[in-house]
N, C-alpha and C positions, 0 to 999 in steps of 0.2 A: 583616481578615475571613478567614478560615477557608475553603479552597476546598470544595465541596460533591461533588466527585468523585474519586476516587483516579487516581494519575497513571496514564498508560500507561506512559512513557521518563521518564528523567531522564540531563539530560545540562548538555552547554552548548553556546548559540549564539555563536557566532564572525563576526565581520565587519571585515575587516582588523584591528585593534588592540586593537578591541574586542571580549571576552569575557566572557561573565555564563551565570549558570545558569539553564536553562529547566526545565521538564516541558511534558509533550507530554498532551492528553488527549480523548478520543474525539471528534468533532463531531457523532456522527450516534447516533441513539436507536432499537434495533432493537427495545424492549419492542412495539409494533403489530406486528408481523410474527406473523403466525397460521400455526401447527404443527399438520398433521394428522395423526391416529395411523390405523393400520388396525386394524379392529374387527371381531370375527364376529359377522355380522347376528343369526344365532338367539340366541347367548350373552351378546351387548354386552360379551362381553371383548375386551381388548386380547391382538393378534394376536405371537407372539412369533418369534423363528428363531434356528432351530438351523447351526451352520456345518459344511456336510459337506464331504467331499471323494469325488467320482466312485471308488468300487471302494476306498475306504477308508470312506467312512462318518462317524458324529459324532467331532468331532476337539475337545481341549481349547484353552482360546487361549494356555497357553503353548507350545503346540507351533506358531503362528502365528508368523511373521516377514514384511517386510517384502520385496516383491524388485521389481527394475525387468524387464521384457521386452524381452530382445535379441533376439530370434526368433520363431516361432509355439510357444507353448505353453513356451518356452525362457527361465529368468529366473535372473537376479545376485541372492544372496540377503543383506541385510545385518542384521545385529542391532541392537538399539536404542543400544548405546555406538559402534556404528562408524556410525552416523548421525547424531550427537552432534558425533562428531568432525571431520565435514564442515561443521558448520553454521561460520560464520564469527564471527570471535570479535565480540563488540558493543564498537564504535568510540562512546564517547561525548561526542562534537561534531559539529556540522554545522556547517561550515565553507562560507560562503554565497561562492560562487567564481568564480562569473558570473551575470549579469544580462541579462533580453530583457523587452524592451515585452509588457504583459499581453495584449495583441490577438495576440503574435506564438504564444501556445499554442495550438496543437490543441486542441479540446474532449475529444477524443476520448483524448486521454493522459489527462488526469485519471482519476486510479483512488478515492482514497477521501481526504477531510477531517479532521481535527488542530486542535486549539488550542493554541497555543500561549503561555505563561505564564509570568513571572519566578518562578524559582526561590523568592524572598525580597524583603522591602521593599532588601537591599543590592542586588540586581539589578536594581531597577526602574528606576533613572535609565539605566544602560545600554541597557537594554530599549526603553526610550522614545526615544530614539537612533534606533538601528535600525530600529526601526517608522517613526519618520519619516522616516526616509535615502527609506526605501523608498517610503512616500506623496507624499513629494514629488518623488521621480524617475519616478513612474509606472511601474515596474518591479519582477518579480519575482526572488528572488534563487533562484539554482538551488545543490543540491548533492548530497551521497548523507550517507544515513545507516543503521547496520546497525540492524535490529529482528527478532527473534526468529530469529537466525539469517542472513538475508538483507537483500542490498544493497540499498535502495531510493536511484531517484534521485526527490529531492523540489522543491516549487516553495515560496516562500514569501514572502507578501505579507502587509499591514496589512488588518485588518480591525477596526470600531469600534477601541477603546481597548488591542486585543491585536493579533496574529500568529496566520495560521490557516498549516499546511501540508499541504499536498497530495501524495500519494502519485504519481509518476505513472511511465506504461506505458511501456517500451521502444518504439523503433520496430519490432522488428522481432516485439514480440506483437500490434503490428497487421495486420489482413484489408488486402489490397488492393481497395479499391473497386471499381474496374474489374471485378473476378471479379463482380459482385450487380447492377451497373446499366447499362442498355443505350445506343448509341450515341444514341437519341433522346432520352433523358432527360436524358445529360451535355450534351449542346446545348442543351437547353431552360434548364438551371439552370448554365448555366460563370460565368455573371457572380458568381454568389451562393456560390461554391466557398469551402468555408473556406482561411483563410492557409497557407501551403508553408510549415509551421514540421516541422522534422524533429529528433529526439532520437537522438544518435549512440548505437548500441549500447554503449561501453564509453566510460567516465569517461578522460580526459586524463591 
């Protein structure tokens, strides 16, 4: 049968010995999401903008580049092939490399949802493997993988008849709790504290 959505990634899953080709494809459905435009009340047109620059004035967008801020008002400026050239090249295998009990993640890592899906009916017996290693050990399998440029590390576990993977957050893009909640509230809620599960900043 004929998958109904175009892949995001196409690659292969890896799990010790076993190798097969997957694709990777959105979980999540953003068509409900409501976009509002701004509109001039009197005319009911759509409100447009022009890109100036302070004591320069209307500027074209090829004269636009990209730059990071190293100072106030002070910026590194780079063009779109020398930012190209930083992105990292796409690795395609995820290589499942360690394993933690699904109670031992954060909620709070989880970034965003995947399905994951045999490349072809010859991948499907390995596939089906895998998926069960994994349901039957209760366990999700950790690894990184590149996608548009950038390193993600990902979680990947059975769900129904497939594999879903999950995008998840460094530890170190998380807020520390402590800065938002006060000494009476941590006391009142310390039993109900999620699990001390920590995601080391950089891959082994």
């Amino acid at each position: 049968m004929p998958k109904k959505h175009r892949a995001y990634w196409k690659g292969y899953l890896r799990l010790s010995l076993v190798t097969i080709g997957v694709e990777v494809y959105n979980a999540t459905e953003s068509a409900s999401d409501i976009s509002f435009r701004q509109i001039h009340k009197p005319s009911g047109r759509r409100v447009n903008y022009e890109k100036m620059v302070p004591g320069v004035g209307k500027i074209a967008n090829d004269d636009i580049v990209k730059g990071y801020e190293v100072d106030a008002d002070t910026y590194v400026t780079l063009e779109a092939d020398e930012i190209d050239s930083l992105k990292l090249e796409s690795k395609k295998t995820i290589d499942l490399v360690q394993f933690v009990e699904t109670a031992e993640v954060d909620y709070r890592f989880f970034e965003r949802p995947y399905f994951v899906a045999p490349a072809d009916t010859l991948a499907g017996e390995g596939f089906v493997v895998i998926r069960d290693a994994l349901r039957s050990s209760g366990k999700l399998g950790l690894a990184q993988v590149t996608i548009g440029g950038r390193e993600w590390l990902v979680a990947i576990g059975p769900l129904g008849d497939g594999l879903v993977m999950e995008l998840l957050r460094y530890a170190d893009e998380l807020r520390d709790p402590a800065d938002y909640f006060t000494e009476s509230s941590s006391r009142r809620h310390r039993r109900s504290s999620p699990p001390n599960f920590r995601i080391a900043t950089s891959w082994p």
